[in-house]
ZAMARGU-4260 file (C-alpha; in steps of 0.2 Angstrom, whole numbers, plus 5000, padded with zeros to 4 digits):
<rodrens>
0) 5155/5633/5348 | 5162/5628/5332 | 5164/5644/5325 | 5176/5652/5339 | 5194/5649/5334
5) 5204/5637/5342 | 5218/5645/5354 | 5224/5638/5370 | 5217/5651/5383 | 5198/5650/5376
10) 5194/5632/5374 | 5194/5618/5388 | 5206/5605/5392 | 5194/5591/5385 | 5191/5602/5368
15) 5209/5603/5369 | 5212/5584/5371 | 5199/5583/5356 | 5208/5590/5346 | 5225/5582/5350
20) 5214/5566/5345 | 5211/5573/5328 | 5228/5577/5325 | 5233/5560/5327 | 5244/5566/5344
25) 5246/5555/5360 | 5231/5563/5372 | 5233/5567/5389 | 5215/5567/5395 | 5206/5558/5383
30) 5189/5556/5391 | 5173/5545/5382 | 5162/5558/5383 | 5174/5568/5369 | 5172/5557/5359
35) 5157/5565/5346 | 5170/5581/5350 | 5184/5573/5343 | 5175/5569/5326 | 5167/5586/5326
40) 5183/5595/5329 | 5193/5582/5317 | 5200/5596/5306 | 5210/5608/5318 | 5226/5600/5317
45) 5238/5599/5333 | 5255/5596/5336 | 5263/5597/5352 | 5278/5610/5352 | 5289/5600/5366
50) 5295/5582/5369 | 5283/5582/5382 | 5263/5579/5375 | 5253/5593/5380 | 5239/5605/5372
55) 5250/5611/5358 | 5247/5622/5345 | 5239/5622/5329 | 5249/5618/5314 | 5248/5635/5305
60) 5254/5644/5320 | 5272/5633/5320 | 5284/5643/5313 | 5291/5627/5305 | 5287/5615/5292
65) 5283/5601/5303 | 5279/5585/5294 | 5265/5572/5302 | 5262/5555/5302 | 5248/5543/5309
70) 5252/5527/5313 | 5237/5520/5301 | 5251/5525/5288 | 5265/5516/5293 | 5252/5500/5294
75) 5245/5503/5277 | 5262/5504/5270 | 5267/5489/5280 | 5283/5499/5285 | 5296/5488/5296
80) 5302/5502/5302 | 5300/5521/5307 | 5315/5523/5296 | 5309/5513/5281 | 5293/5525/5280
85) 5301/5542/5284 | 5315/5536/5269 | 5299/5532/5256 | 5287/5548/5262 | 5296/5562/5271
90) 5302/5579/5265 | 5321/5579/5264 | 5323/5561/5270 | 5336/5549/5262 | 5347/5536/5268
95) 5365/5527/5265 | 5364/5508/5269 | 5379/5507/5278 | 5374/5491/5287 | 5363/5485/5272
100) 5351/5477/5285 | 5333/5482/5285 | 5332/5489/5306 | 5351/5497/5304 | 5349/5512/5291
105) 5358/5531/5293 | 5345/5542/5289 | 5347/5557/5284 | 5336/5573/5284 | 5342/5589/5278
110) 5359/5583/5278 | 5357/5578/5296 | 5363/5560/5302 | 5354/5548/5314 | 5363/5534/5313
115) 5365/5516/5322 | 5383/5514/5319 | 5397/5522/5329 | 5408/5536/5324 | 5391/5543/5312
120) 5391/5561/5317 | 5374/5562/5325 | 5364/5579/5321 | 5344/5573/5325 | 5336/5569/5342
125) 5325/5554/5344 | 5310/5556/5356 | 5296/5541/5362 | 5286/5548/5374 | 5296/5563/5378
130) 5311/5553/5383 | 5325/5555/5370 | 5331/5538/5365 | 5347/5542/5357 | 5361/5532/5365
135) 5372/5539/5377 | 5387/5531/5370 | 5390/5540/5354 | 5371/5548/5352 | 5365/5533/5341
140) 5350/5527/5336 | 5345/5508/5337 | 5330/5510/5324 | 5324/5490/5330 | 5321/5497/5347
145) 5305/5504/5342 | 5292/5495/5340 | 5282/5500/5323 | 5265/5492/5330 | 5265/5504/5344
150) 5266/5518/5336 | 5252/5530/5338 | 5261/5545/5329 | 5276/5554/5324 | 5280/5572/5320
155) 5296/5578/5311 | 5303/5596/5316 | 5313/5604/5305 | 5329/5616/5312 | 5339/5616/5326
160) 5325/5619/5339 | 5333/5621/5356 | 5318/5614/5367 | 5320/5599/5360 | 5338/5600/5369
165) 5355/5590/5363 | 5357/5585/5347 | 5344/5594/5339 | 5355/5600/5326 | 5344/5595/5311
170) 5327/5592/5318 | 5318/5581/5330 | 5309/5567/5327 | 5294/5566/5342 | 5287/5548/5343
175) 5269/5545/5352 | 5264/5526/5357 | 5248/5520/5360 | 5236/5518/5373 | 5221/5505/5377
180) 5209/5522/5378 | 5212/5527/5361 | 5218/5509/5353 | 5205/5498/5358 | 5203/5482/5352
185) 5215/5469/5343 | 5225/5465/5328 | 5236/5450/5323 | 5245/5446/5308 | 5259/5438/5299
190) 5267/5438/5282 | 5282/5429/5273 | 5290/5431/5255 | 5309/5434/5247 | 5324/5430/5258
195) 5316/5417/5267 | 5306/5432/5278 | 5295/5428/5289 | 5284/5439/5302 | 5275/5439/5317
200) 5264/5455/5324 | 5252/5456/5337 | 5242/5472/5346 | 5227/5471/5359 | 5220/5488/5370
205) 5207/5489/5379 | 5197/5498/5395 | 5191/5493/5410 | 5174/5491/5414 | 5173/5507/5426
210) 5183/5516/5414 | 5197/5521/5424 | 5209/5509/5419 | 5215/5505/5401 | 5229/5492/5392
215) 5237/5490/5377 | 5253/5478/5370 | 5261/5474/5357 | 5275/5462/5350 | 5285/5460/5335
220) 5293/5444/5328 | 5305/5447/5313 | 5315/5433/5306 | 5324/5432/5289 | 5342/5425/5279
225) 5345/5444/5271 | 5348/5444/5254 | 5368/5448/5255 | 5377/5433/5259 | 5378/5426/5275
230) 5366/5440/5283 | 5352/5432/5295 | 5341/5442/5307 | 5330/5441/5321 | 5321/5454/5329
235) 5311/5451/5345 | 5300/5465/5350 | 5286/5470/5365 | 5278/5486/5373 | 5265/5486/5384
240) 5256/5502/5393 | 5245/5503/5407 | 5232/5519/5409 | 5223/5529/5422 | 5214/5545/5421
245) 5202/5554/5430 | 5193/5572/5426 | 5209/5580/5430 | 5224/5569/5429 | 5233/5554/5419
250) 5246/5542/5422 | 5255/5529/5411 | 5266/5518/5412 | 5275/5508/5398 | 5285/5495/5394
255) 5299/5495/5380 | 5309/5475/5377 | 5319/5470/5363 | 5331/5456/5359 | 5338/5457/5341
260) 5352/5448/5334 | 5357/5456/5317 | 5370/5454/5302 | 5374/5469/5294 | 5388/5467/5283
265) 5390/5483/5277 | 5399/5490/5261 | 5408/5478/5248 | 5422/5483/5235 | 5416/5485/5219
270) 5424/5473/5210 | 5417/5458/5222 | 5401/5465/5215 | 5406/5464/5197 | 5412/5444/5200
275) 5402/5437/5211 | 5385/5450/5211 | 5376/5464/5221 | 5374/5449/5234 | 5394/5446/5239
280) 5400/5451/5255 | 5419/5455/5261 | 5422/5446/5276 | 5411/5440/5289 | 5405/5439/5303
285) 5395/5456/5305 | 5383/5455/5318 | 5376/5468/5331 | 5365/5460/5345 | 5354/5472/5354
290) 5344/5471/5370 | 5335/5484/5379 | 5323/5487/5394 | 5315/5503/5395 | 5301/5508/5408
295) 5293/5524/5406 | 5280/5532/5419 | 5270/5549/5411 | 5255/5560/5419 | 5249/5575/5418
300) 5237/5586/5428 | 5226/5599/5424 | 5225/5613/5441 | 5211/5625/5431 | 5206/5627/5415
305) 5222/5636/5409 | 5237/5627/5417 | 5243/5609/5414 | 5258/5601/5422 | 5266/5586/5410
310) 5280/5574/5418 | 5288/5559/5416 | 5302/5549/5424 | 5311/5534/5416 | 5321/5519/5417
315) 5331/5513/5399 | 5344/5497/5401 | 5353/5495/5384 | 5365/5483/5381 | 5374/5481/5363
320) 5388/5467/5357 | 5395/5467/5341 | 5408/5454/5331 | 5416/5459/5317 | 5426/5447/5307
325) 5439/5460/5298 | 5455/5462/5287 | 5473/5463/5299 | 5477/5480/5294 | 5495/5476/5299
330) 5498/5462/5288 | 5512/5466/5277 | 5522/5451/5270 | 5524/5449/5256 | 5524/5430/5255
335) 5513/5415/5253 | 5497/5420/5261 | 5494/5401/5265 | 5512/5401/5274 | 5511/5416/5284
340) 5494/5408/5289 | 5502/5392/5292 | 5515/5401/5306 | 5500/5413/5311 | 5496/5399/5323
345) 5512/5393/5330 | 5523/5412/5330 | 5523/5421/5346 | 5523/5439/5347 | 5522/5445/5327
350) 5505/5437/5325 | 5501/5456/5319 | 5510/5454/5304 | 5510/5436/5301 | 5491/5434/5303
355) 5479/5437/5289 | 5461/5444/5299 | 5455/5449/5315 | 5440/5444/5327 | 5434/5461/5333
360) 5421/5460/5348 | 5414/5476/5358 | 5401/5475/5372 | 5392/5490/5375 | 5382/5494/5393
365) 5371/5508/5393 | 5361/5513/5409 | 5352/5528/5409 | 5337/5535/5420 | 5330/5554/5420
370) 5317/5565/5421 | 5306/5580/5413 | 5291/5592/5418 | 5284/5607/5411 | 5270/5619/5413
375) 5258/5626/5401 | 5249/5641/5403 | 5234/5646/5392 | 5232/5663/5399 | 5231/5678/5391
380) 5244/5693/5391 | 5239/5710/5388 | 5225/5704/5382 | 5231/5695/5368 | 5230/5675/5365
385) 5244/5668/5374 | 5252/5650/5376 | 5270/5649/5389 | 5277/5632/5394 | 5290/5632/5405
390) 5303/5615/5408 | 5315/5607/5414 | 5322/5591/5412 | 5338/5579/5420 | 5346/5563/5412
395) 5361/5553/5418 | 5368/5541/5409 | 5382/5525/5415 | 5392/5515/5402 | 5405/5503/5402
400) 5414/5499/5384 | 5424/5485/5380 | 5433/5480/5363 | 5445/5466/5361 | 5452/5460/5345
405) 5459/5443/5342 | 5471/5438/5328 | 5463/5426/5315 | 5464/5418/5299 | 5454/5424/5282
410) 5448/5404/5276 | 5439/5400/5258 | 5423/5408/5264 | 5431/5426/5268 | 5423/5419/5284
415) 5438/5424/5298 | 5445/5407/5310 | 5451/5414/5328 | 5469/5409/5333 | 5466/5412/5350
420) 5478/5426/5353 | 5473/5442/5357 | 5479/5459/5352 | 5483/5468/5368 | 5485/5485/5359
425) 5469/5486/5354 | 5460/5480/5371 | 5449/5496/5379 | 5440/5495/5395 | 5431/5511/5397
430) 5418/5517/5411 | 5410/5534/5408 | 5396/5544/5416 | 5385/5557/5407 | 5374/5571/5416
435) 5365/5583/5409 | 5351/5594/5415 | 5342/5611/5405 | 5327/5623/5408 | 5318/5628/5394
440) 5304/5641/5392 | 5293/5644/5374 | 5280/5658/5371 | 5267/5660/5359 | 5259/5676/5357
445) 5245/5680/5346 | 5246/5699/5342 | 5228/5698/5333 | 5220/5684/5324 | 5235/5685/5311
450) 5248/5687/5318 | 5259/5676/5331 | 5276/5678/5338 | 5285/5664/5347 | 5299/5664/5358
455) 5309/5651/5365 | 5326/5646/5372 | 5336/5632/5382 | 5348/5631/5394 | 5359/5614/5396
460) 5374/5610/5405 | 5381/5594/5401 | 5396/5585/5411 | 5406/5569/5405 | 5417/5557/5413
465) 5429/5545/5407 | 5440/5533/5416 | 5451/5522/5409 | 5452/5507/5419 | 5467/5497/5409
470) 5477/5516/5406 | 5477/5527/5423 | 5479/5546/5423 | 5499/5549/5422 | 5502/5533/5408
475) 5514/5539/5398 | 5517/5530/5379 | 5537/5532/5375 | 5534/5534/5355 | 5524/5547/5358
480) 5529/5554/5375 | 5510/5558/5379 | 5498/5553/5392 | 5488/5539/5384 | 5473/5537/5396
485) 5455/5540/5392 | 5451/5546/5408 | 5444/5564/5408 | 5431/5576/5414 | 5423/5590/5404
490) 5409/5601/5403 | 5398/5610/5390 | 5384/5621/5392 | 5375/5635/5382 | 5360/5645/5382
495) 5352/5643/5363 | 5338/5654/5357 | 5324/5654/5344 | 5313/5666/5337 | 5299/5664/5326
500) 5284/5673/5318 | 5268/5664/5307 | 5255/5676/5296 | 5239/5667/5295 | 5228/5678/5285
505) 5216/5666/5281 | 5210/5649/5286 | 5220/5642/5271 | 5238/5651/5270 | 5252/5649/5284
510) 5266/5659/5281 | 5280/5658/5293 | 5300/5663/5299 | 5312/5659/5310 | 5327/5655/5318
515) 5334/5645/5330 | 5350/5641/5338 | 5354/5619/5346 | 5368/5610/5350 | 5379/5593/5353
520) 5391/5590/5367 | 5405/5578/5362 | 5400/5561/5368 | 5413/5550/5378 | 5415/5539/5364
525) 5422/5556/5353 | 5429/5561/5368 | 5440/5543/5370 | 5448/5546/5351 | 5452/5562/5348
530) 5471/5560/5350 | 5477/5564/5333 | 5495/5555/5339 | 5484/5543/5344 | 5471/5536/5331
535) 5457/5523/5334 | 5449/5512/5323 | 5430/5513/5329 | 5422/5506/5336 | 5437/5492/5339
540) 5449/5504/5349 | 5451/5519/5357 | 5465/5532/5364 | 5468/5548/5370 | 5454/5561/5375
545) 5459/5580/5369 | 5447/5589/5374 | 5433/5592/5360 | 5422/5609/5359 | 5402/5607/5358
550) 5394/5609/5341 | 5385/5624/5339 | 5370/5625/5324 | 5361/5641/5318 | 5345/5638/5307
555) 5335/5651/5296 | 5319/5643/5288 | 5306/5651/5277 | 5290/5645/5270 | 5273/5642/5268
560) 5257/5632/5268 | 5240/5631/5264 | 5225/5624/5254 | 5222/5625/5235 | 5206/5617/5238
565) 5196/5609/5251 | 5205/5591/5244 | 5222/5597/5241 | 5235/5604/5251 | 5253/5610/5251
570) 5269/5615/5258 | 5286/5625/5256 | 5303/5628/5263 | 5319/5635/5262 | 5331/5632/5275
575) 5350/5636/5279 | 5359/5627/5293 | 5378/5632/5299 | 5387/5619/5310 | 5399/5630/5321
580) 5415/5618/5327 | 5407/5603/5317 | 5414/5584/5324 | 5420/5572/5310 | 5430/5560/5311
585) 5445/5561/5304 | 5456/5547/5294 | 5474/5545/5297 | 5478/5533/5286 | 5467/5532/5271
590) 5465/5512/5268 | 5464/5505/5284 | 5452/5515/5293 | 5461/5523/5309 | 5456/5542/5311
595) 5450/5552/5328 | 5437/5565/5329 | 5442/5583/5327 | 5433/5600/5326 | 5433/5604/5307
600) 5424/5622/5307 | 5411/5627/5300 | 5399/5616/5288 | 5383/5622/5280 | 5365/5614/5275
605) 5354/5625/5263 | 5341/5619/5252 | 5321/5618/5250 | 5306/5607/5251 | 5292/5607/5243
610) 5278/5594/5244 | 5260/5594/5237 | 5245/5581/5244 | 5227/5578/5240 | 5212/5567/5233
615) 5203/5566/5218 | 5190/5552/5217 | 5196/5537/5222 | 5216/5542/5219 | 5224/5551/5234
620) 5244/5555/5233 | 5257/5564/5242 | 5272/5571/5230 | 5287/5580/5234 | 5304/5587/5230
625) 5318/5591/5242 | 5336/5599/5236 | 5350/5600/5247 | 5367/5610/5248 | 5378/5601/5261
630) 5396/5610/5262 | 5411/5612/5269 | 5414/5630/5274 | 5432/5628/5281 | 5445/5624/5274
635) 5454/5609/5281 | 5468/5593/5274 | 5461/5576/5276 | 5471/5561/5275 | 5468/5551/5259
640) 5481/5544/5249 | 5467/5533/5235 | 5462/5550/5230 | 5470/5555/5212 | 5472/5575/5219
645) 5481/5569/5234 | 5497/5577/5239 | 5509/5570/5251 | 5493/5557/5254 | 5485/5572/5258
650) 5470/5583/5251 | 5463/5598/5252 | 5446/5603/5254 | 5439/5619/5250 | 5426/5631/5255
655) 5411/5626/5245 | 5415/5606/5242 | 5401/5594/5244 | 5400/5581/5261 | 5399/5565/5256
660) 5385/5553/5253 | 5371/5568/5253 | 5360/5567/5235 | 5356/5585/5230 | 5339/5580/5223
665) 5326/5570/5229 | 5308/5567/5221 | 5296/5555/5233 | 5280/5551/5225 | 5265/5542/5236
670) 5249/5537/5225 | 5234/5525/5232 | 5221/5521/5224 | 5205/5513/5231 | 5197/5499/5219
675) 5184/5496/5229 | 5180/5502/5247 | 5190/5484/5253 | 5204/5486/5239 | 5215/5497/5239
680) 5233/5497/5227 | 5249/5512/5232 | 5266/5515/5226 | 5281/5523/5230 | 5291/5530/5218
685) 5308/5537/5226 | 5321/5547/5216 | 5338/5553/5221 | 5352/5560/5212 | 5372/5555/5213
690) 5383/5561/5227 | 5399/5561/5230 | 5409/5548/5240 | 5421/5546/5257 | 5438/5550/5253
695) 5433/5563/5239 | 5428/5575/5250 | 5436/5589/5237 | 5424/5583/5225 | 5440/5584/5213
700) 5445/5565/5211 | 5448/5560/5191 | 5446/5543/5188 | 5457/5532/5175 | 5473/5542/5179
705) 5485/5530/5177 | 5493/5529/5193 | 5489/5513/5203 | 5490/5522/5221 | 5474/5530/5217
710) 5454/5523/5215 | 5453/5521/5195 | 5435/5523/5199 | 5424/5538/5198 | 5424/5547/5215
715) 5403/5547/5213 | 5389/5536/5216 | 5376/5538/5201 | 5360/5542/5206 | 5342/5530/5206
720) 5326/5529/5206 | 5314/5513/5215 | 5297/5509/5214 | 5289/5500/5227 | 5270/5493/5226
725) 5257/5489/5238 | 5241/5482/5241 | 5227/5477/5255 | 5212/5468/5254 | 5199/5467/5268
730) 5184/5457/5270 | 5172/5467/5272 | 5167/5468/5292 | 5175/5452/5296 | 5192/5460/5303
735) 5200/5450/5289 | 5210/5457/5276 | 5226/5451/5265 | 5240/5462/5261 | 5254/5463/5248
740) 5270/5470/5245 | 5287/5473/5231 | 5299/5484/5234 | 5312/5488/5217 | 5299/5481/5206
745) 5311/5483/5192 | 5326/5477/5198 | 5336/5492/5199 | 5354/5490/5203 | 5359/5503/5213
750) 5370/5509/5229 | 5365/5524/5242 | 5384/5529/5246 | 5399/5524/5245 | 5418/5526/5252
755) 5435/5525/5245 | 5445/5509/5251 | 5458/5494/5249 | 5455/5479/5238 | 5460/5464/5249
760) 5451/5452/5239 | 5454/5442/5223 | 5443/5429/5212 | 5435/5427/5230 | 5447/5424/5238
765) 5460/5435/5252 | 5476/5437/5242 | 5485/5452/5253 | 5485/5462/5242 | 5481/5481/5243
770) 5472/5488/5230 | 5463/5503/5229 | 5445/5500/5229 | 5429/5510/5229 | 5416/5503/5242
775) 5399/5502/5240 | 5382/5504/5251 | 5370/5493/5236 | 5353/5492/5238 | 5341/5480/5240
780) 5336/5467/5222 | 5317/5467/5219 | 5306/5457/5231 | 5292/5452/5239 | 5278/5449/5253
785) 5262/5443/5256 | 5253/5443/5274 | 5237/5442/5281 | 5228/5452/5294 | 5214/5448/5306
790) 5207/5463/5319 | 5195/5461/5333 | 5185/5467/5347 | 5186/5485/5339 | 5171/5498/5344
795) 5158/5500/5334 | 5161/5519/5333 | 5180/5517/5332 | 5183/5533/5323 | 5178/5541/5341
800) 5192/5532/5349 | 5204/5524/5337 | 5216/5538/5332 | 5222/5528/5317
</rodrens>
C-alpha cells in the first residue's frame, strides 16, 4: 500500500483524511481506526486547495509556494498572535506597527496589507474555517479575534488565487481550529513579566464514550499597561466546538467570543521621542474595543469513494468602538493657547477655531451571515489522475457606522478634556449592505506521474449599498454645488482565472508555474469618501461616494522545492504582481490628514523568496531571505506640502518610485536547539532594511534644505535587526513544563515605518504650533516573560491523535 503514490482518485477517504492529519490540516473524517495510518502515512504532506477543508493535494503538485504552520509552533514560540508568528517566521512577511499594540499590527506579505485599522488598503483574505473573516466594513482584520490556542493550523498562499475569492490580491491566509477528535486532552497555563503583563490560557478536548461525539474549548485572558505611555490592554477570548461523525459524514459546529478593550496609540513625532523617549505618546485617548460573536456550522459527506461534498453556514456579530483624543486641525489663532482655551468653553459657534483638541468617537456594527459548498471529485479523466472541485459560496453583510467628534481641550497630560460641544460637520450616520455571491471551479490533472496541470477560475458579483440617514439623496452643499449624500448602490463583478503547471521528476524536486488573476470591490467605507471636493478624515468623517472601480491583480510566480537530504529541505520563488485601478487614499492636505480614496493606476509587486529548513543533531533551523519591489507604475500628483520637492504643495510621483513603509530585504532566522529531550532553547533573528516613508512617495525628499515648510528630516526610516530568545522546560511525564521568553534582547531602538506630519508639541506640552514633523511606528524596548504550563488527560498514543 505504501508504495502506491498518493493521488485523490486511488486512495480512500480515510487514507485521505490520514493524510490530512499528517499534514497538520483540519480533517473531515478523522476515524480512530486511522490512527496507526496517520503515523504511517506522516510524510505526504496535504494542504487543502480551497477555503473549504477537503482531500486537498499534495504539496509538490501546488503550483505555489505555500508556506505551512502547526499550531505546536505557535505554542512553542509562545506567539500572542497569528500575526506575531507569521511576522518572526514567514516568507515575505513584515509588519508597520501603526497601532504599536501587540493584537493590532498591518502586516504585510509580498507588499500586500491586512490591516486592523481603517483606510489601510486591504490586499489579503483571512479565512477560519472557510469563512473569510475580513470585516465588511473596510475589509479589515481584527488580529485579537482569533484565538491563538485554537489553532490547529494555518497555510499561507501566495498570489492572487481567485478561489479564494475577494480580496485575494496578495495571498490568503487559511486558518484550521481544533477539534476534541484530534485535540484530546487538556492544557492550562499562565505567564507574567515586562509591562505589568500578565496571561491566562486554557484548552480542554475530548470524545465521548461511544465515539460519536467530540468537544474541545479554549479561552484566552491577556491583560497588560503597554510600554508606551498610557497604553492598557485586555483581551478576553473563547472558542468552543462541538463534533459528530460517522463512517460517512461530519458536522461541527463552533463558537468564536471576544471582548477586547485596547490602547493603541500609534505613531509619535520624532522629536517627543528624542525629549521625552521611545515610550511618549502624542495625545491620548486611543483606544479600540472590540467584541464579536461568531457561530460557524461545518460537514461534509462522502457519497462513494471518489466524491465529497464540504459546506458550511455561519453567523459573525462584530461590533467595534473607537475614542481618539486628537489635535483640532482647525485651530488657528494665533494667540495664548491657555486663552483661547479659556473662551473654548464659554464661545458659541467658533469652538472649531477657538478649541485646542477633539474627542473623536466611531461605533462600528457589523452583521454578517453566509454560506459555501463544494464538491470534489477524485475520478479519473481520460485515464489520467484527476482532482475537480466545483463551488459556490453567498455572504451578506449589514453595517451601521457612526462618528461624532466633540470639541476639547489639550491639558498638561496631552490627555484631551471634552467641552461638551459637538462638531456637527463631522457627524456621519451611515447604514450599508453588502452582497456578494461566486462559483468557482479548479482542476488538477496529472498528465503522467510528472507532470500536472491545474486550472481554476471564479466568478463573483458583488453589490453595495449605502444610505445616508442624516444626508438624503438630492442634499445639495452651496460651496460646492454637489450632492453631499453617501447614499448609493453599485456593483462589481468579474470572472478571474488561474493557470498553473508543477514538474515532479522525483520524490525530492517540485518545480512549478503560474498565473492567476483576484480581485477587490471597493467597500462602502471607500465608497463613503471618495469625493475629492469633499475629503474625510478616517475613520472620524465621511462625504461623498463617486463611484470607485474594483481592483484588479495579475500574478506570475516561479519556483521551486525539494530535498537536499533526508533532514533538510528548501524552497524558492520569484513573483510579480500588477494592481490594475489600485485604491489608495489620497491626502488633500498634507498636515492634517484629510484625503479620499481614488484609483491611482497601476502598482507593481516583484520580488523573491527563498528559505532553507532542516536538522542536524539536536540543532533544527528555518532561514530565509525575502526581497521586494513595490512601485508605482503610474504616474500621479499627491498632495504633500512637508515634502522638500513639492510644488504648488504638490509632488509628483514617477513610474518606478517606491510605496511607502515596504523594506526591500528581509532576512528571518529560526534556530532551536534541544539541550536535553525536556530543554529546549530558540531564537529568532529578524532583519529588515530601510524604507521609505508617507508623504515621500517620490522617494526624492532631501533633508536639511533650509526651508521651514518642509520635514528637515530624512524621508527614510533606517532599517534593523531583533533578536528574540526562548526557552521550555518540561518535567519529564508530569504534563508540567516552565517556559520563557525576550524579545529585542539587545535593546535595539528602532521603528517599522513611519509618515510625514505636523509638530504640535513642545517640551511636552500643546503649544499650537505647526511644525513639520516626521512620525514614527517605534518598536517595542527589550522585554520579558516567564509562564508555566501544566497538560492533562492527553492519550497515551497522542501522536495518532494530537495533530500538534
Amino acid at each position: 500500500r505504501m508504495q502506491k503514490t498518493l493521488q485523490p482518485n486511488n486512495i480512500k477517504p480515510k487514507i485521505i483524511v490520514a493524510a490530512i492529519l499528517a499534514a497538520y490540516a483540519m480533517p473531515q473524517m478523522a476515524m480512530a481506526e486511522n490512527r496507526a495510518e496517520a503515523i504511517e502515512l506522516g510524510k505526504i504532506e496535504v494542504v487543502s486547495t480551497t477555503p473549504l477543508a477537503g482531500v486537498g493535494l499534495p504539496l509538490e503538485q501546488i503550483p505555489s509556494n505555500v508556506q505551512v504552520v502547526k499550531g505546536a509552533d505557535l505554542q512553542a514560540q509562545n506567539s500572542l498572535s497569528i500575526a506575531d508568528f507569521m511576522n518572526n517566521n514567514l516568507l515575505g512577511v513584515s509588519v508597520n506597527e501603526t497601532q504599536n499594540n501587540p493584537y493590532q499590527p498591518d502586516i504585510l506579505f509580498r507588499g500586500f496589507t491586512a490591516s486592523p485599522l481603517l483606510g489601510t488598503p486591504q490586499g489579503l483574505s483571512v479565512f477560519q474555517d472557510g469563512v473569510r473573516v475580513n470585516e465588511p466594513f473596510g475589509d479589515a482584520v481584527n488580529w485579537d479575534l482569533i484565538p491563538v490556542n485554537a489553532i490547529a493550523g494555518m497555510n499561507l498562499i501566495p498570489g492572487s488565487n481567485p478561489i479564494f475569492g475577494l480580496n485575494t490580491l496578495g495571498g490568503a491566509l487559511s486558518v484550521t481550529t481544533k477539534n476534541g477528535r484530534t485535540h484530546q486532552g487538556g492544557g492550562i497555563e499562565s505567564s507574567f513579566g515586562s509591562w505589568q503583563r500578565k496571561t491566562l490560557a486554557g484548552e480542554f478536548g475530548g470524545v465521548s464514550a461511544d465515539n460519536s461525539i467530540d468537544y474541545f474549548i479554549a479561552g484566552n485572558y491577556f491583560d497588560e499597561d503597554g510600554w508606551r505611555d498610557h497604553s492598557p490592554t485586555k483581551v478576553k477570548q473563547v472558542f468552543a466546538k462541538l463534533g459528530w461523525e460517522n463512517e460517512t459524514s461530519r458536522l461541527e459546529l463552533s463558537y468564536t467570543g471576544a471582548d477586547n478593550d485596547m490602547i493603541g496609540n500609534g505613531l509619535v513625532q520624532k522629536e517627543l521621542i528624542e525629549e521625552f523617549g521611545r515610550e511618549a505618546i502624542n495625545t491620548k485617548p486611543d483606544q479600540t474595543k472590540n467584541t464579536l460573536s461568531f457561530l460557524n456550522l461545518n460537514g461534509s459527506h462522502w457519497f462513494n469513494d471518489d466524491v465529497q461534498l464540504s459546506a458550511n453556514t455561519y453567523f459573525r456579530d462584530s461590533k467595534r468602538k473607537t475614542l481618539n483624543g486628537d489635535v483640532n486641525d482647525d485651530y488657528e489663532l494665533d494667540v495664548d493657547v491657555a486663552d483661547n482655551d479659556i473662551n473654548c468653553a464659554a464661545v458659541a459657534g467658533d469652538e472649531d477655531e477657538w478649541c485646542s483638541g477633539a474627542l473623536n468617537r466611531s461605533k462600528t456594527n457589523q452583521k454578517g451571515y453566509g454560506f459555501n459548498a463544494q464538491l470534489a471529485f477524485n475520478q479519473s479523466v481520460m485515464q489520467k489522475k484527476n482532482q475537480l472541485i466545483v463551488g459556490m459560496g453567498y455572504d451578506y453583510s449589514r453595517i451601521k457606522f457612526n462618528q461624532s467628534s466633540e470639541y476639547g481641550i489639550i491639558n498638561t497630560s496631552r490627555g484631551i478634556d471634552g467641552v461638551g460641544v459637538e462638531n456637527e460637520d463631522a457627524e456621519v450616520n451611515l447604514h450599508g449592505k453588502t452582497s456578494s455571491w461566486g462559483v468557482f471551479a479548479t482542476d488538477t490533472l496529472s498528465l503522467n506521474d510528472f507532470w500536472h496541470v491545474t486550472l481554476s477560475g471564479r466568478y463573483n458579483h458583488i453589490k453595495v449599498k449605502n444610505t445616508d440617514q442624516i444626508n438624503p439623496p438630492g442634499t445639495i452643499d452651496p460651496g460646492i454645488g454637489e450632492d453631499v449624500t453617501l447614499s448609493g448602490n453599485h456593483s462589481f463583478s468579474r470572472l478571474n482565472p488561474a493557470v498553473g503547471l508543477s514538474f515532479t521528476p522525483t520524490k525530492d524536486l517540485s518545480v512549478y508555474g503560474s498565473y492567476n488573476e483576484g480581485m477587490r470591490a471597493p467597500t462602502s467605507m471607500e465608497l463613503g469618501c471618495a469625493n475629492p471636493k469633499l475629503p474625510c478624515k478616517l475613520p472620524n468623517a465621511m462625504a461623498g461616494d463617486p463611484p470607485l472601480d474594483e481592483v484588479v491583480s495579475k500574478t506570475f510566480e516561479f519556483g521551486a522545492r525539494g530535498k537536499l537530504t533526508s533532514d533538510i529541505k528548501w524552497s524558492t520563488a520569484v513573483y510579480r504582481t500588477d494592481n490594475h485601478d489600485d485604491i489608495h487614499f489620497i491626502s488633500t492636505n498634507a498636515t492634517n490628514g484629510m484625503g479620499y480614496f481614488d484609483n491611482v493606476g497601476k502598482t507593481r509587486r516583484m520580488g523573491l523568496d527563498a528559505g532553507l529548513s532542516g536538522s542536524v543533531g539536536q540543532l533544527s533551523w528555518n532561514a530565509g531571505y525575502s526581497y521586494l519591489r513595490a512601485t508605482y507604475q503610474t504616474e500621479l500628483n499627491l498632495t504633500n506640502a512637508l515634502n522638500s520637492t513639492s510644488n504648488g504643495d504638490e509632488i509628483e510621483v514617477k513610474k518606478g518610485d517606491r510605496l511607502a513603509n515596504l523594506p526591500e530585504h528581509a532576512l528571518k532566522l529560526r534556530l532551536q536547539y534541544a539541550v536535553t529531550p525536556n530543554w529546549s532553547i530558540g531564537t529568532n533573528i529578524n532583519a529588515f532594511s530601510d524604507v521609505y516613508v508617507r508623504g515621500n512617495e517620490n522617494n526624492a525628499h532631501q533633508a536639511n534644505d533650509g526651508d521651514a515648510d518642509h520635514v528637515q528630516d530624512s524621508g527614510k526610516i533606517g532599517g534593523y535587526t531583533t533578536v528574540n530568545l526562548d526557552t521550555r522546560y518540561k518535567f519529564g511525564n508530569s504534563g508540567w513544563q516552565v517556559f520563557a521568553k525576550a524579545i529585542n534582547i539587545f535593546d535595539k531602538e528602532y521603528s517599522s515605518g513611519g509618515q510625514f506630519g505636523e509638530n504640535w508639541i513642545e517640551n511636552g506640552v500643546f503649544a499650537g504650533a505647526e511644525e513639520p514633523s516626521k512620525m514614527l511606528m517605534p518598536g517595542a524596548p527589550r522585554a520579558g516573560w516567564i509562564g508555566v504550563r501544566y497538560d492533562f488527560g492527553k492519550p497515551k498514543s497522542s501522536a495518532a491523535v494530537d495533530v500538534d
